[in-house]
N, C-alpha and C positions, 0 to 999 in steps of 0.2 A: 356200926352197931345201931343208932339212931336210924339208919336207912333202913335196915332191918326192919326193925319195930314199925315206924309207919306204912313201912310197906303189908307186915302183917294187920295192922289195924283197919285198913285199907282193905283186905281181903275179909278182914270180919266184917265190915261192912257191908260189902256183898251179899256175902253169905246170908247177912239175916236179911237182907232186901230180896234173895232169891230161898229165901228158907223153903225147903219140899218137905222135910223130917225132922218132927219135934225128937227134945231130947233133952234126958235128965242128967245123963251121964258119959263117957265114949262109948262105954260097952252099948250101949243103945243103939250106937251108929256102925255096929261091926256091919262090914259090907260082904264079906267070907273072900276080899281078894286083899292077895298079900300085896297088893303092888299099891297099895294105898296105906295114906296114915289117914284114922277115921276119928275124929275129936267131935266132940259135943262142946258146942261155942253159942253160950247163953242163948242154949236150949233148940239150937237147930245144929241136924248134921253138916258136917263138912268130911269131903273126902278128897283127901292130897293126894298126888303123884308122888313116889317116891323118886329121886335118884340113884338110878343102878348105876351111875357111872363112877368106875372103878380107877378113871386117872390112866389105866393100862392100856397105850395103841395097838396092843399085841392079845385083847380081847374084844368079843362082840358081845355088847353089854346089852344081856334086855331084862325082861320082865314076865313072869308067871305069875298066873292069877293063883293056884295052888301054892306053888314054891317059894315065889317074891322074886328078886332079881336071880340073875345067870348071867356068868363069865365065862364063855367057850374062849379057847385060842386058838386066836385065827388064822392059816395056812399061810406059806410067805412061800409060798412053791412058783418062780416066775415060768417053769417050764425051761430053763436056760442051763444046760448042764456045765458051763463054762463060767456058771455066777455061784456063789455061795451063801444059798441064803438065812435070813436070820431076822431078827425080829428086835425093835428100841421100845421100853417103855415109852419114851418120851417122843417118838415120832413113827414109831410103828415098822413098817418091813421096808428091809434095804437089804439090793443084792451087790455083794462084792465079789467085782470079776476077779476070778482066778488070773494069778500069775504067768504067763508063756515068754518071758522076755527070758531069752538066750545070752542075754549080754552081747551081742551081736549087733552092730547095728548097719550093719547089712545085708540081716535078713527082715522079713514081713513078719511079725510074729502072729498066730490067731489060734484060735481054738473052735473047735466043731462042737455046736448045741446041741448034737443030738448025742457024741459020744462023752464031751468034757475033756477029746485027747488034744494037747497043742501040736501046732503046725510052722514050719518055720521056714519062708520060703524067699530065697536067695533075690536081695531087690536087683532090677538089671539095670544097666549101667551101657548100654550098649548105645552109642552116639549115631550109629548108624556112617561114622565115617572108617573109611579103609584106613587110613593113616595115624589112626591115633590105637594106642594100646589103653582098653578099656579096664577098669577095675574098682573096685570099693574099698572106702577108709574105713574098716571094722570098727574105730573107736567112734567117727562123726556117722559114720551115713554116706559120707560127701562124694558122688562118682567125679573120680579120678579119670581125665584122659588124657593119658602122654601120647604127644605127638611123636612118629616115630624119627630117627634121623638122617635124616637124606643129605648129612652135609659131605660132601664128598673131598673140602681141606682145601677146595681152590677158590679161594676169593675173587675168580674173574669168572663163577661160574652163580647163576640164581638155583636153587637147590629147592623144589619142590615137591610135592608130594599128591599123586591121583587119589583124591577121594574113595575111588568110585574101586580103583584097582588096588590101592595102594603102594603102587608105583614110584619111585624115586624117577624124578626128571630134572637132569643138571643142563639148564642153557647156558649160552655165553651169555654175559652181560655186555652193556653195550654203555661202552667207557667215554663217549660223545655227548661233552659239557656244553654243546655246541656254542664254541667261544672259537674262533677264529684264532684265536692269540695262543692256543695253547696247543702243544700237541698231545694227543690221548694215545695213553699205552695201559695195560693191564699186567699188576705181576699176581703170579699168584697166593703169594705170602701176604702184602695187606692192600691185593684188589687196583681201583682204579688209580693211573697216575695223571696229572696236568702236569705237564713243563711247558712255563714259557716259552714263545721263538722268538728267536734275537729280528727286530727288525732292523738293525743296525744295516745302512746298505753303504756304509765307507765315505758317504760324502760329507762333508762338512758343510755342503750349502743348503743340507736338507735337515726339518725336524721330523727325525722317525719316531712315529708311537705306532698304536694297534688298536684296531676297534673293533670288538668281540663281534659284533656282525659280518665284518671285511678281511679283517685282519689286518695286514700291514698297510701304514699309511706314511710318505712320505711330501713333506709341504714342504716347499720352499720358503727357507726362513728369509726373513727381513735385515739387509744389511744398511738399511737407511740411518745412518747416523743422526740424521735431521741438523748436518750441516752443508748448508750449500755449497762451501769453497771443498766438497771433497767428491768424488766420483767415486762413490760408492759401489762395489764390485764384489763376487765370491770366486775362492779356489776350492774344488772339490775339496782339496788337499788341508790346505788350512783355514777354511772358512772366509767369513768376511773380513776384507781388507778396504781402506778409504783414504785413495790416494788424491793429494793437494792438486786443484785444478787449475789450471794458468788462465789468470785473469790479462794477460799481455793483449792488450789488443794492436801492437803494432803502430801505435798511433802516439809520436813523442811528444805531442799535445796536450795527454792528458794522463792522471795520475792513478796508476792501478791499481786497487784494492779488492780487498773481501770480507763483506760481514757474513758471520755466520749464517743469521737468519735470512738475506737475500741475495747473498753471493755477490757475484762480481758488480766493482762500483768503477766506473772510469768517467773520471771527475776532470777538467777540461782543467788544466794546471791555468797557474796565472801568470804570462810574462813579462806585468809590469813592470820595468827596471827604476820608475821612481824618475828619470829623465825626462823634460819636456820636452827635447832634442830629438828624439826617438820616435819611430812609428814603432810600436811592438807590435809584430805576429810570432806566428805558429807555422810551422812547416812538418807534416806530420813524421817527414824522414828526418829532420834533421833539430825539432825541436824551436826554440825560443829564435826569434831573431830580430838585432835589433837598428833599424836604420834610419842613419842622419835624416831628420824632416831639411826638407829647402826653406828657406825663409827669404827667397829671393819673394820682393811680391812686385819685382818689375818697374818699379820707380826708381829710376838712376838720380833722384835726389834724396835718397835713404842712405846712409849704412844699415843693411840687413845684420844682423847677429842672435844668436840663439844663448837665453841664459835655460840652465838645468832643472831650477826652480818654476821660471815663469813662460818657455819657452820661447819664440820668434818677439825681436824685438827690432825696430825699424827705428833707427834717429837720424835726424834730418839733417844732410851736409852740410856745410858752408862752402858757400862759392865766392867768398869774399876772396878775391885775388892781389887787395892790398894796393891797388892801381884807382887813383882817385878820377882817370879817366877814363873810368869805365862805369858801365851799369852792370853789378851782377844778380843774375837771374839762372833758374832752372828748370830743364825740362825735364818730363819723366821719362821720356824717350831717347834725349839726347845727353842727359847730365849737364851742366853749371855752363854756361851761355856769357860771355864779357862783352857785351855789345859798346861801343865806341860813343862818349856822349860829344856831345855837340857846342862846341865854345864859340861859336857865333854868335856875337851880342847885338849885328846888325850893324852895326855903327864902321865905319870906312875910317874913324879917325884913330882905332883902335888895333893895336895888334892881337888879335886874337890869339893864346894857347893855352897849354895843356901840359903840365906836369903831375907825374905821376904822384907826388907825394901831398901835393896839393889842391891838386884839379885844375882847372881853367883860372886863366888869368887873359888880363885885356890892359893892354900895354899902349899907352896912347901915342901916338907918331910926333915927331919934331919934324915939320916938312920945312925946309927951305924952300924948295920950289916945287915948284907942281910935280906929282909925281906920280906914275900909274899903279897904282895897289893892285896886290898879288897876296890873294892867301895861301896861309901855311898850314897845311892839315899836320898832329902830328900824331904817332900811334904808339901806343907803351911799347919805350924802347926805340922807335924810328921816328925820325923826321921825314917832311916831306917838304 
């Protein structure tokens, strides 16, 4: 209201700053057009526009200078026989299109603007292929295309259908897994079959498998025990067998064995009998042998003899013959030597001898008369 008011005061002011027509009273300022309000404002005319505006969009609001305002109502004709028109105070002409839906929804529904008749025209649904039965969900809209059925009930057959002809075309299927291992058959109840083939080929010295690229594979399997003392072999029949190999080398020398890990050991026996009497050898036919060492060492002034312990033992004769008239000595060539000693004392007054218990003795002569001396040799056991 305040906005009002200055806005009006604000217009008086003009008014007497543009004053043309003095004035006592309104009637002073009639202008003779209704489409004005004519006031005398301290003493000059003023003349207002009125507002013919009637609020109503469904009028064309003007102004007569005679009359004052006029509200014609104005045409809401859109020329559209298929709309219905009408008119809002509050926002003027709107046309609402007539109803054509068939509940149908598949057909097109429309209406013709020149007559206002509907039209209802069947949507197509047509896929353009031979093989499918074409058709529309009346409730959605939605084109339906069933395929037709070309199944002909054999699983070993692909079941097609020509586009173009509509043709059912049943091939064989082609039941090649290609797996070497198996062999491919087709039934017709549920289609392609794999059976394995036995690669079994009855030997026991072989590992049968199958390698889907080749098919069967037979290796020769491994009878190596990883023991040396055996000669590792296969029977078709019962596989691998590992028979003990003869470490005998024929030789009574030496002691036969077998280690796993290196096989045959022939270890040179030992035929020390612990005698020092003994030569030990070996003879390979007949084993240990053991014989008398000599302990002659050729000195015939030894007794030669062999102890067990300490082997040849040489002790040294006596060639003492207990004969006091002898020298005993020895050779090593000849053995104990009693050489004849000598009781000659030189002396002519003397009888010279020789008893064995004693040795020499020298017996002096009683001569009565001259007498010619003769010796007496004498020799253990004889005179001379």
């Amino acid at each position: 209201m305040i906005k009002k008011y200055f806005i009006f005061i604000f217009l008086l002011i003009i008014l007497i700053i543009n004053c043309k027509e003095l004035c006592d009273c309104n009637i002073d300022c009639d202008d003779c057009n209704q489409c004005t309000t004519d006031l005398c404002i301290q003493g000059c005319c003023s003349h207002i526009e009125i507002n013919c505006d009637d609020g109503n969009h469904c009028t064309t609001d003007d102004c007569s200078v005679e009359n004052g305002c006029t509200h014609i109502n104005i045409e809401c004709n859109d020329g559209d026989a298929c709309t219905i028109d009408s008119c809002s105070k509050s926002s003027g002409c709107f046309y609402s299109p007539i109803s054509c839906d068939d509940d149908n929804a598949c057909t097109n529904d429309g209406c013709s603007k020149e007559t206002g008749c509907c039209t209802h025209t069947n949507v197509e649904c047509y896929d353009g292929n031979a093989c499918t039965i074409d058709s529309c969900l009346p409730s959605t809209g939605e084109c339906c295309y069933s395929p037709i059925s070309c199944d002909d009930n054999n699983q070993c057959t692909t079941d097609s259908c020509s586009n173009s002809t509509g043709n059912c075309c049943n091939l064989p299927i082609s039941c090649d897994d290609n797996n070497q291992c198996t062999t491919d058959s087709c039934s017709e109840s549920t289609g392609c079959c794999h059976n394995e083939i036995t690669c079994d080929d009855g030997n026991q010295c072989t590992f049968d498998s199958c390698s889907p690229l080749t098919g069967c594979c037979h290796n020769q399997i491994i009878c190596d025990d990883g023991n040396q003392c055996t000669t590792d072999s296969c029977s078709i029949e019962t596989g691998c067998y590992h028979s003990p190999i003869s470490c005998d080398d024929g030789n009574q020398c030496t002691a036969d064995s077998c280690s796993i890990e290196t096989g045959c050991c022939n270890s040179p026996i030992s035929c020390d009998d612990g005698n020092q009497c003994t030569t030990d050898s070996c003879s390979i036919e007949t084993g240990c042998c053991h014989s008398p060492i000599s302990c002659d060492d050729g000195n015939q002034c030894t007794t030669d003899s062999c102890s067990i312990e300490t082997g040849c033992c040489h002790s040294p004769i006596s060639c003492d013959d207990n004969n006091a008239c002898t020298i005993d000595s020895c050779s090593q060539t000849t053995g104990c030597c009693h050489s004849q000693i000598s009781c000659d004392d030189g002396n002519d007054c003397t009888i010279d001898s020789c008893s064995p218990t004693i040795g020499c003795s020298h017996t002096p002569l009683e001569l009565t008369e001259p007498i010619q001396l003769h010796y007496v040799y004498q020799d253990v056991g004889n005179d001379y």
